[in-house]
TORSEFI-301557 format. One line per 3 residues: their letters; for each residue z negated, y, x of N, C-alpha, C, O, CB. Coordinates in steps of 0.001 Angstrom, whole numbers, plus 500000, padded with zeros to 6 digits. Each point is the difference from the previous one (the first is absolute). Glycine has a CB too. Layout:
N
A> Z Y X Z Y X Z Y X Z Y X Z Y X ~ ...
END
This chain:
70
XXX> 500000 498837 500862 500000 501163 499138 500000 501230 500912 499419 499980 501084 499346 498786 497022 ~ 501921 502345 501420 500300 501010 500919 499186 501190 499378 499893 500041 498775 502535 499027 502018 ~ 496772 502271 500280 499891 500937 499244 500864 500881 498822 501203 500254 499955 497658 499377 501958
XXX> 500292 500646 497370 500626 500945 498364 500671 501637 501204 501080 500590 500036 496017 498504 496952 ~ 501722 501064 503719 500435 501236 501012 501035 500219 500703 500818 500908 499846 497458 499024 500335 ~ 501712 499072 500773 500835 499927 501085 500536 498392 500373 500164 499634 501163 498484 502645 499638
XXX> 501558 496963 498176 500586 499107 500465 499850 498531 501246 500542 498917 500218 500271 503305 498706 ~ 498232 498524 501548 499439 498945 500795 499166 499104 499939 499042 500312 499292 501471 500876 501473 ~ 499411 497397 499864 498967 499077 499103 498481 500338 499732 499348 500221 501021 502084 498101 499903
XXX> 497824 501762 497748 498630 499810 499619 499537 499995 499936 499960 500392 498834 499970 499455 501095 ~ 498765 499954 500441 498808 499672 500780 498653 499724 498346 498919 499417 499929 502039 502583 503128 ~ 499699 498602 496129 498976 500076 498824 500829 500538 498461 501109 500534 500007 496731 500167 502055
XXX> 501356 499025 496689 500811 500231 498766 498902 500977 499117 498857 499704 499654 502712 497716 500397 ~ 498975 503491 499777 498978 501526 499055 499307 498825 499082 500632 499061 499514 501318 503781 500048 ~ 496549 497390 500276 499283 499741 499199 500364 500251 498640 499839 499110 499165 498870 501093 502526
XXX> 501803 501008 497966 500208 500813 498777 501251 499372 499481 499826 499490 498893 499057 502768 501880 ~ 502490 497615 499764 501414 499992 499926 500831 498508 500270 500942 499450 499430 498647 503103 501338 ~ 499557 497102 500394 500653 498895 500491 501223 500264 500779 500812 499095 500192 498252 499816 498000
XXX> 501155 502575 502379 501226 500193 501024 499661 499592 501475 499383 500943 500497 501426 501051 498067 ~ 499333 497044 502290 500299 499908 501510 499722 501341 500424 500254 501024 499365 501548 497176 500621 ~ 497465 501678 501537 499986 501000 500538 499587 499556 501501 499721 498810 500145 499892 502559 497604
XXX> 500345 499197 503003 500456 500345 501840 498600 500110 500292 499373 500368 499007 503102 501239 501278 ~ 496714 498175 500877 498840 500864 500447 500026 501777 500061 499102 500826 499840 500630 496878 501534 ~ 501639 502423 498915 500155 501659 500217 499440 500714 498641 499111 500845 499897 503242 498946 501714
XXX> 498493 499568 497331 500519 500539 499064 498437 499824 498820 499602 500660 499040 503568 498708 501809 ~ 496310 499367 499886 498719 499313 499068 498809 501264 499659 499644 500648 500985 500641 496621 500429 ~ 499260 502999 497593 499059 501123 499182 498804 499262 499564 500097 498850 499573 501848 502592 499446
XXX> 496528 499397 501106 499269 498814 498728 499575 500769 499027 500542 501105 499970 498456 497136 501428 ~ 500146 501530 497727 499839 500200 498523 498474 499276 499382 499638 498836 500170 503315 501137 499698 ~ 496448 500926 499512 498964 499126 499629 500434 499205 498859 500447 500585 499013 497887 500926 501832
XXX> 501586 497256 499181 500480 499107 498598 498812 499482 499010 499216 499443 500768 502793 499600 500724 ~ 497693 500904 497754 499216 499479 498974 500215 498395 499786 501069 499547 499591 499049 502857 499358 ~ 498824 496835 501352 500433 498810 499556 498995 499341 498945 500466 498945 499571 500767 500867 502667
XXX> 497580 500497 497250 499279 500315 498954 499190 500716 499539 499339 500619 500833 501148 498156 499436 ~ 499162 501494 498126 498764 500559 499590 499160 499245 499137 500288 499447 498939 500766 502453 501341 ~ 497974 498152 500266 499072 499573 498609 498449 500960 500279 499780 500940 500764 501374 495929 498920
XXX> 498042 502478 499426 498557 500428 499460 499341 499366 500538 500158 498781 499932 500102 501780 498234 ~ 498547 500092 502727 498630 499409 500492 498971 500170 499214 500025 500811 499074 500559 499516 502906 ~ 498505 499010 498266 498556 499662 499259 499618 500701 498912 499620 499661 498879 499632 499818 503043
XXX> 500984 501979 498826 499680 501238 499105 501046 500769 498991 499794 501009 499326 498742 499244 502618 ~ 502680 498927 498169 500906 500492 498928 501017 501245 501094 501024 500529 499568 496831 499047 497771 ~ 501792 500594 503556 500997 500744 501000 501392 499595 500853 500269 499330 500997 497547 501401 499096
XXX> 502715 499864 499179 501716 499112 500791 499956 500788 501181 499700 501175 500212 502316 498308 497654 ~ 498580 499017 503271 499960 500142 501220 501690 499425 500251 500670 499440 499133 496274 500320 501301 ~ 503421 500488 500709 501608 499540 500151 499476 499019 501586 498953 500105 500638 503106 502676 498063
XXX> 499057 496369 501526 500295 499566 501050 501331 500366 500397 500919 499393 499451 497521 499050 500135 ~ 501964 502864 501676 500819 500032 500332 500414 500041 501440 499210 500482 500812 500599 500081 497145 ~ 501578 498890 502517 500030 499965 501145 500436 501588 500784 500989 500592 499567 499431 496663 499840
XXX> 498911 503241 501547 500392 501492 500211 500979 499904 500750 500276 501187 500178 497774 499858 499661 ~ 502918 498177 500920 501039 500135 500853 501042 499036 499347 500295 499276 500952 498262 501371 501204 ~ 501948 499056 497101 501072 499012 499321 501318 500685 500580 500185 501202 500194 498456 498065 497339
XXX> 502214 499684 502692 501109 500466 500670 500802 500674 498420 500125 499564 498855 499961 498327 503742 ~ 500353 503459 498170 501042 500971 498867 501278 500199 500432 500231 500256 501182 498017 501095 498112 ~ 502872 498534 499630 501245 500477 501194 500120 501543 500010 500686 500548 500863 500908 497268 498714
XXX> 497717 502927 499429 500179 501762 500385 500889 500174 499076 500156 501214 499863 499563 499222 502674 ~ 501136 498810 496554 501167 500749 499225 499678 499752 498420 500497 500526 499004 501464 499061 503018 ~ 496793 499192 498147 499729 500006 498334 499140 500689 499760 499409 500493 500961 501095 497651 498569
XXX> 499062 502182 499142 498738 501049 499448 499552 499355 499268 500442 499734 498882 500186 502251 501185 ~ 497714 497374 500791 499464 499450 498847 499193 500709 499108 499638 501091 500442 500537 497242 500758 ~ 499443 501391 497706 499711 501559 499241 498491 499886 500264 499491 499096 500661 502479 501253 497113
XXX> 497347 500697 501622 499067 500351 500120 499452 499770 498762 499037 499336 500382 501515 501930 501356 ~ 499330 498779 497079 499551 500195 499004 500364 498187 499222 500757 499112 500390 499568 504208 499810 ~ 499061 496729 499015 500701 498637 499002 500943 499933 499121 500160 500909 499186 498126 498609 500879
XXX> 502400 499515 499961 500956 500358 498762 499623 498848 498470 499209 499078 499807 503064 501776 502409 ~ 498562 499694 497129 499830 499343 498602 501130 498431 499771 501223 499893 500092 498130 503094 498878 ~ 499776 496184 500772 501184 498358 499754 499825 499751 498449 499168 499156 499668 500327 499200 502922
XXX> 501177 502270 496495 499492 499958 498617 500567 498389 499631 499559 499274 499109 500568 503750 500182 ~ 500911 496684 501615 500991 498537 499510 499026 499021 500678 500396 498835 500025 502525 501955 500049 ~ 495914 499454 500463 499444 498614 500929 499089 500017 499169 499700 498828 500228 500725 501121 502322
X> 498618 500441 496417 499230 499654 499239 499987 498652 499428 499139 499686 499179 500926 502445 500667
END
């Protein structure tokens, strides 16, 4: 698999996107990989703070709405 950037082979695939990417070209990103509720009813997340990013997707910030996944 070749970089999305520059074409050259790989090294890793965006957490967010799934595009190939280069060491040069490689970005990180804090990723979320869960939430839930402790003892006291307080949501806590588990996230990883360096997840490989390729820099060209936008992961959003805010939540969105899945009215069809209900």
């Amino acid at each position: 698999m070749n970089c999305w950037h520059c074409e050259r082979p790989a090294h890793g695939v965006c957490q967010f996107c799934g595009r190939a990417v280069c060491k040069q070209h490689a970005k990180t990103h804090p990723s979320l990989i869960d939430v839930f509720r402790n003892d006291k009813g307080a949501y806590r997340a588990l996230v990883v703070a360096d997840a490989l990013f390729c820099g060209v997707c936008r992961p959003q910030e805010d939540p969105i709405d899945l009215p069809d996944l209900s």
